[in-house]
MIDOTI-815971 format. One record per residue: residue number from 0; y, z, x of N, C-alpha, C, CB in turn. Coordinates in Angstrom, 3 decimals. Atoms other than C-alpha are relative to their C-alpha. Glycine has a CB too. Layout:
N
+------+----------+----------+----------+----------+----------+----------+----------+----------+----------+----------+----------+----------+
: resi :     n.py :     n.pz :     n.px :    ca.py :    ca.pz :    ca.px :     c.py :     c.pz :     c.px :    cb.py :    cb.pz :    cb.px :
+------+----------+----------+----------+----------+----------+----------+----------+----------+----------+----------+----------+----------+
:  NUM :        Y :        Z :        X :        Y :        Z :        X :        Y :        Z :        X :        Y :        Z :        X :
...
+------+----------+----------+----------+----------+----------+----------+----------+----------+----------+----------+----------+----------+
***
This chain:
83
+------+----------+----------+----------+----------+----------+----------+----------+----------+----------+----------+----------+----------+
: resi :     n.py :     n.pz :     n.px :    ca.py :    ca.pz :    ca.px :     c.py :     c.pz :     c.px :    cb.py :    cb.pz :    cb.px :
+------+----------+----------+----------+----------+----------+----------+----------+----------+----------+----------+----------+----------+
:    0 :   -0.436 :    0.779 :   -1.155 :   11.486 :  -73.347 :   73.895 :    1.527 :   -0.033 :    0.036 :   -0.584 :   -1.443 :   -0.048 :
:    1 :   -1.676 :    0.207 :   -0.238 :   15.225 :  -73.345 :   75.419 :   -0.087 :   -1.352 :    0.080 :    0.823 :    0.704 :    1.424 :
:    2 :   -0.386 :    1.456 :   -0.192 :   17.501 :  -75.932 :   74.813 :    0.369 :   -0.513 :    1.738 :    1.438 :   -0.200 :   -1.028 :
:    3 :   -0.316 :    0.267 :   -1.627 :   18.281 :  -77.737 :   78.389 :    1.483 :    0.055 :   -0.428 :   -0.637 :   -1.666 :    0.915 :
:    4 :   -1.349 :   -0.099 :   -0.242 :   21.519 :  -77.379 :   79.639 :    0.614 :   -0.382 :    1.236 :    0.308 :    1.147 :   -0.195 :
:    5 :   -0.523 :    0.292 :   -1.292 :   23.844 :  -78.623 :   82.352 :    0.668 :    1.031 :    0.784 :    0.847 :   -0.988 :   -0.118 :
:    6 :   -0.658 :   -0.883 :   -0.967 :   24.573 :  -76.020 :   84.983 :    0.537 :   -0.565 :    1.315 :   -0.912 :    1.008 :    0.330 :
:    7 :   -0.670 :   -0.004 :   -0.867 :   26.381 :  -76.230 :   87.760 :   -0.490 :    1.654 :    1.590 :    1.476 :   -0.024 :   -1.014 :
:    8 :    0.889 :   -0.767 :   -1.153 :   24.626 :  -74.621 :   91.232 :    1.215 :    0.356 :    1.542 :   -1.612 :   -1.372 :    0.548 :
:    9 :   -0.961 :   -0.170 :   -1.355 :   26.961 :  -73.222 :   94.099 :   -1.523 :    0.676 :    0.919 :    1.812 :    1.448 :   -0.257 :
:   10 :    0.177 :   -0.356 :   -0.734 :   25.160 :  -72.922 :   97.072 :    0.274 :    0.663 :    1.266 :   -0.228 :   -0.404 :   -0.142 :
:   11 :   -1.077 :   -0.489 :   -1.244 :   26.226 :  -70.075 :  100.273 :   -0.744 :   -0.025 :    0.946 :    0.728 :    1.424 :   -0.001 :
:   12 :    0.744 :   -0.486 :   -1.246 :   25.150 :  -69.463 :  103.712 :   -1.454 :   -1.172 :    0.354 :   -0.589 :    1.813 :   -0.405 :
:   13 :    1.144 :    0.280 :    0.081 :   21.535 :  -69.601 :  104.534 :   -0.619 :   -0.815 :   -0.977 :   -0.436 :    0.903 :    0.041 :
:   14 :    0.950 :    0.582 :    1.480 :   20.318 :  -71.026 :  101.114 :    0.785 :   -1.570 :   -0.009 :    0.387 :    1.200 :   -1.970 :
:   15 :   -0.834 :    1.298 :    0.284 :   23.173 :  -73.678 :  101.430 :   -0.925 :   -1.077 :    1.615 :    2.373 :    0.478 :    0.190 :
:   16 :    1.055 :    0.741 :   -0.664 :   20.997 :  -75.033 :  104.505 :   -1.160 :   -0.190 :   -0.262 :   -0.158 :    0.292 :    0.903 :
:   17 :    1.454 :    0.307 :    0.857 :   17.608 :  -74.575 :  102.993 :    0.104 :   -1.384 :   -0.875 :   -0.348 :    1.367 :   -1.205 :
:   18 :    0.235 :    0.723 :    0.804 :   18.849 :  -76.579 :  100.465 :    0.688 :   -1.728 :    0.323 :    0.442 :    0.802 :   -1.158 :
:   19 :   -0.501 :    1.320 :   -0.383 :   20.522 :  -79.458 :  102.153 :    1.839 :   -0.152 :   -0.721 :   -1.297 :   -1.289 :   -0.762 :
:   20 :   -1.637 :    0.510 :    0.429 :   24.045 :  -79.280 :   99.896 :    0.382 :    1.315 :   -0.012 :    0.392 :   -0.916 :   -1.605 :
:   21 :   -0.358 :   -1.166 :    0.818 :   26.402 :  -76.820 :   98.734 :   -0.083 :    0.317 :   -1.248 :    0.943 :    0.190 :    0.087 :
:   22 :   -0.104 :   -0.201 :    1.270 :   26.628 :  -77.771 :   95.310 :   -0.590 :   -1.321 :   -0.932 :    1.465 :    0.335 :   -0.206 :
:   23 :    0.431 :    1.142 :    0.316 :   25.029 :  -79.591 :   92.869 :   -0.452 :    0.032 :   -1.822 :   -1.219 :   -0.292 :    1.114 :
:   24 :    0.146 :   -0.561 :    1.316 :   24.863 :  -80.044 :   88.962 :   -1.526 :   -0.413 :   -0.553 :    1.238 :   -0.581 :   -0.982 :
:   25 :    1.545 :    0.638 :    0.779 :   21.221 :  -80.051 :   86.958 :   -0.363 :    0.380 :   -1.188 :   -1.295 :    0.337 :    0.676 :
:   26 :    0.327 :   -0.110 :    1.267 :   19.695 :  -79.760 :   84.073 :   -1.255 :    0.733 :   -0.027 :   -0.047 :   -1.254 :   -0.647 :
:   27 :    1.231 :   -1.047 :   -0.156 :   17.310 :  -76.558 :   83.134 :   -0.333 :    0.141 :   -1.503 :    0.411 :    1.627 :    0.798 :
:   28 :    0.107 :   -0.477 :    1.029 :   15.876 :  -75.011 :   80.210 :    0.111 :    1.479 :    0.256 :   -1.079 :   -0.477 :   -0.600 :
:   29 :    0.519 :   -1.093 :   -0.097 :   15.884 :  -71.834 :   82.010 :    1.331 :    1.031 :   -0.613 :   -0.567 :    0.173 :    1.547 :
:   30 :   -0.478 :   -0.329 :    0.819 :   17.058 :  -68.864 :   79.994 :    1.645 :    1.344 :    0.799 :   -1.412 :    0.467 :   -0.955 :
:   31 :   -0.895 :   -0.866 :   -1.126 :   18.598 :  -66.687 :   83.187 :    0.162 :   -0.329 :    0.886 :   -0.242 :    1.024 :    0.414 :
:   32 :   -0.407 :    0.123 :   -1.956 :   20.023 :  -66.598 :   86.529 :   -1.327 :    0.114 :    0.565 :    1.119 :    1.514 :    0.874 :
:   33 :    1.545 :   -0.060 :   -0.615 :   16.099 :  -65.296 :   87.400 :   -0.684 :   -0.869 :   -0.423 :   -0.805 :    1.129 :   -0.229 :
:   34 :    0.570 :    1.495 :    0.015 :   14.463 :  -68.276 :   86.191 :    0.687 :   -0.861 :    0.239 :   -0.479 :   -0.458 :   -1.023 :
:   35 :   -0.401 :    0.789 :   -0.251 :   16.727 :  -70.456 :   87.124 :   -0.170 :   -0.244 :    1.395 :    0.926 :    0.035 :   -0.477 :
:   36 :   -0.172 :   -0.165 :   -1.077 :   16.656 :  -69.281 :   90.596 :   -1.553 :   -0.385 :    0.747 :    0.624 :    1.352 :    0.096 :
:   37 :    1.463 :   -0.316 :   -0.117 :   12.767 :  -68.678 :   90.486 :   -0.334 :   -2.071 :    0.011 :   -0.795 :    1.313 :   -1.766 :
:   38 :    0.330 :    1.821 :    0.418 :   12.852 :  -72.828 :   89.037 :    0.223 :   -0.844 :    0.927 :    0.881 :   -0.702 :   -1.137 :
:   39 :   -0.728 :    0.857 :   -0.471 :   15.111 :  -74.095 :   92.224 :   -0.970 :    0.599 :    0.878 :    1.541 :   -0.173 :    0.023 :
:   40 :    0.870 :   -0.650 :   -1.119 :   12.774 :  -71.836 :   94.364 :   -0.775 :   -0.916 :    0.216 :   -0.755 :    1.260 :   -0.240 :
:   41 :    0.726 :    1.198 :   -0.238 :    9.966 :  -73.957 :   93.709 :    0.393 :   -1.142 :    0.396 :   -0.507 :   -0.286 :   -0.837 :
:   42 :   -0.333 :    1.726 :    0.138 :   11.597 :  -77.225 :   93.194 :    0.353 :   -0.252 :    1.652 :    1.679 :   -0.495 :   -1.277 :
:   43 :   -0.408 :    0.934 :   -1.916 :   13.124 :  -77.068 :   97.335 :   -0.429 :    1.247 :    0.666 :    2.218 :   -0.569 :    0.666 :
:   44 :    1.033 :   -0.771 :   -0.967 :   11.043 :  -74.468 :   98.741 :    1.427 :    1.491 :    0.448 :   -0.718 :   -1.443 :    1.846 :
:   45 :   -1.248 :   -0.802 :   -0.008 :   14.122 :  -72.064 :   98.771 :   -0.951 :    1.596 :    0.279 :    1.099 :   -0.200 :   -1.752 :
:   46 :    1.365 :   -0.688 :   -0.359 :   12.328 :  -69.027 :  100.454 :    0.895 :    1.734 :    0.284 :   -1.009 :   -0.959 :    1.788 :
:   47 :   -0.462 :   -1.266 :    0.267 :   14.765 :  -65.699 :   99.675 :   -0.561 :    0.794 :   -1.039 :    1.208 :   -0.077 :   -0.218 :
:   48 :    0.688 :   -0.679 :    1.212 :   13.410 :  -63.149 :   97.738 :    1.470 :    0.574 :   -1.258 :   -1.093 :    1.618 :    0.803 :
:   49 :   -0.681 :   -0.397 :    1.220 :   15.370 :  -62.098 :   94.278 :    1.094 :    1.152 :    0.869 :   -1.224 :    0.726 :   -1.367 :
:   50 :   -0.726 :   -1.532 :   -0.825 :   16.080 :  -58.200 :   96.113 :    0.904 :   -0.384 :    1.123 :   -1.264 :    1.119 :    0.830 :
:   51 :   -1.234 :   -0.533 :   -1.192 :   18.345 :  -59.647 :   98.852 :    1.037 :   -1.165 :   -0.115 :   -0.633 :    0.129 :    1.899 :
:   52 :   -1.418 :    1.310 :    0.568 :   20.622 :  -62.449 :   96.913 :    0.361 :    0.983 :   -0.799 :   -0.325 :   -1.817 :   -0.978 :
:   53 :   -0.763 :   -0.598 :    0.860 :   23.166 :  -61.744 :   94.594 :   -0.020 :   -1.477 :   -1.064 :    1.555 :    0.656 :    0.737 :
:   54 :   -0.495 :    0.770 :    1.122 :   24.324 :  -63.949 :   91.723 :    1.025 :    0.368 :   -0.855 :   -0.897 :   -0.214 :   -0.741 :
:   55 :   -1.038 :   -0.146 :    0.620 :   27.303 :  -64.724 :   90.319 :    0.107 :   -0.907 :   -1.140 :    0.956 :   -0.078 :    0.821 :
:   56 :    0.323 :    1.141 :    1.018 :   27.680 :  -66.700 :   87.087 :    1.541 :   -0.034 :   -0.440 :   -1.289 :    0.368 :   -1.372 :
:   57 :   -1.121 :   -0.107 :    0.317 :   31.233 :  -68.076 :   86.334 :    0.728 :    1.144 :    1.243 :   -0.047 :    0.389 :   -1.553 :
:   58 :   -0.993 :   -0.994 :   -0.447 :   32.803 :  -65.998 :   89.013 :   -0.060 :    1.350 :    0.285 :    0.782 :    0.015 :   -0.717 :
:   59 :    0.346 :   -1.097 :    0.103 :   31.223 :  -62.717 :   88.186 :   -1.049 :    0.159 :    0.718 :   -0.098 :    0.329 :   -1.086 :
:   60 :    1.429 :   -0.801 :   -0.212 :   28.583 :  -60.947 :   89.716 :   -0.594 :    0.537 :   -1.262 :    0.166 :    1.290 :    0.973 :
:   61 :    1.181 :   -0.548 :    1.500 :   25.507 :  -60.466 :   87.330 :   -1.134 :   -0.022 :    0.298 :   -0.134 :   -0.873 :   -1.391 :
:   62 :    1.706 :   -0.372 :    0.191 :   22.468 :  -58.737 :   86.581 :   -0.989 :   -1.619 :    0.654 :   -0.395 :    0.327 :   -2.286 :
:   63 :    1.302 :    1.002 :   -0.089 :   19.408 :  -61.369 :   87.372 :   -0.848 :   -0.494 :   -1.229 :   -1.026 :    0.675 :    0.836 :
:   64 :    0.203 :    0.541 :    1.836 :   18.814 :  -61.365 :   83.519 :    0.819 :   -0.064 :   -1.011 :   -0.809 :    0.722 :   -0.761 :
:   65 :   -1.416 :    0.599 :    1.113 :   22.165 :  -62.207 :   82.450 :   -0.332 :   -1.609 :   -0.635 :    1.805 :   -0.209 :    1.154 :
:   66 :    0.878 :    1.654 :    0.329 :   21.612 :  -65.524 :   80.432 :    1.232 :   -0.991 :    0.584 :   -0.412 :   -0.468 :   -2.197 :
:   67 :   -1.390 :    1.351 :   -0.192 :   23.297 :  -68.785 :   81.226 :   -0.170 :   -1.148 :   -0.889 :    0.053 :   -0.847 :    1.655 :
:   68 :   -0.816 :    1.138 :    1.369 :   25.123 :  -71.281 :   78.870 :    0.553 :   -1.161 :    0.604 :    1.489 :    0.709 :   -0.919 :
:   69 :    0.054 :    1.439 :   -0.527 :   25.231 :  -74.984 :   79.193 :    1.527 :    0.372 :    0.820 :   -0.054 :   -1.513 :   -1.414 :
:   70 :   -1.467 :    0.117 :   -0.613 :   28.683 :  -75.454 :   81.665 :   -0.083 :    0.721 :    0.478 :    1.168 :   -0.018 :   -0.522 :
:   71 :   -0.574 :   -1.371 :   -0.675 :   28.340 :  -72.324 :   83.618 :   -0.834 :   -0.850 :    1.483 :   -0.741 :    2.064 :   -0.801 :
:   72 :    0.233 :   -0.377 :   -1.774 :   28.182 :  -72.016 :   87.191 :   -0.220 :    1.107 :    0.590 :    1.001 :   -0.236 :    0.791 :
:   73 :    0.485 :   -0.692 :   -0.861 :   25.800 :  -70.349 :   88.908 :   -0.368 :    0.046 :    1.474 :   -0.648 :    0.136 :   -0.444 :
:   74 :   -0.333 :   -0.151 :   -0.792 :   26.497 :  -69.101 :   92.280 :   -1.095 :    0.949 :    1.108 :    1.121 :    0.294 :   -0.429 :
:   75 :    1.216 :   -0.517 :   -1.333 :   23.147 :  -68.020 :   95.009 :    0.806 :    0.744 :    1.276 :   -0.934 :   -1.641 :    0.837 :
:   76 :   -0.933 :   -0.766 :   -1.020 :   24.715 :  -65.288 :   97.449 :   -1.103 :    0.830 :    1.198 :    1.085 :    1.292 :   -1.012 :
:   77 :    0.965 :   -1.292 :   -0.770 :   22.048 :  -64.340 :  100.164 :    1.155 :    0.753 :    1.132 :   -1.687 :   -0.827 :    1.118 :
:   78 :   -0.393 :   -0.686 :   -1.119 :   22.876 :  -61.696 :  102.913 :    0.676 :   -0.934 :    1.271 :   -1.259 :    0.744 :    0.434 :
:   79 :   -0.559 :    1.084 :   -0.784 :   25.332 :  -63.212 :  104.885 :   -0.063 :    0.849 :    2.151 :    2.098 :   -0.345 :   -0.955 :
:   80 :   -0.598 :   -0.613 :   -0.874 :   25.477 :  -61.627 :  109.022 :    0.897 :    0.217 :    0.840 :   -0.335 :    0.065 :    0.287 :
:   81 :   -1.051 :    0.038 :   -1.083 :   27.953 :  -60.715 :  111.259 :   -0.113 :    0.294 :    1.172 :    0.868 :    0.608 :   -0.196 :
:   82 :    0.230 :   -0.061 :   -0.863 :   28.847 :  -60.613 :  114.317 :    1.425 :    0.152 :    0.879 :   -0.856 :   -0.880 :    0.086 :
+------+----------+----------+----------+----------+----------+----------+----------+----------+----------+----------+----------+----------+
***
């Protein structure tokens, strides 16, 4: 079992309306950006699939099975459009 940890959630765009805020800090056990994402999915009905977000952790763009460490900030990037 992972230890829990306090992350830090940036929400953009589309997902930042789904979810009602932009940003918001919580507490997970999850071990990656893909369970973490997969965990907030459920929890507010968050309804993007994995293949058309990005994720950034700290700043960076990363894999979907990069891990995350208590204090980091992870950053939800769906397809934004233009016009």
């Amino acid at each position: 079992m992972s230890a829990t940890k306090t992350i830090n959630i940036k929400y953009h765009a589309m997902l930042r309306e789904q979810r009602g805020c932009s940003d918001e800090t919580i507490q997970t056990s999850s071990a990656t950006a893909k369970e973490l994402y997969k965990e907030l999915a459920t929890k507010y009905s968050l309804n993007f699939s994995l293949e058309l977000l990005r994720v950034a952790i700290n700043n960076e763009f990363r894999e979907w099975d990069a891990g995350i460490q208590d204090s980091d900030t992870v950053i939800f990037i769906p397809p934004v459009s233009g016009g």
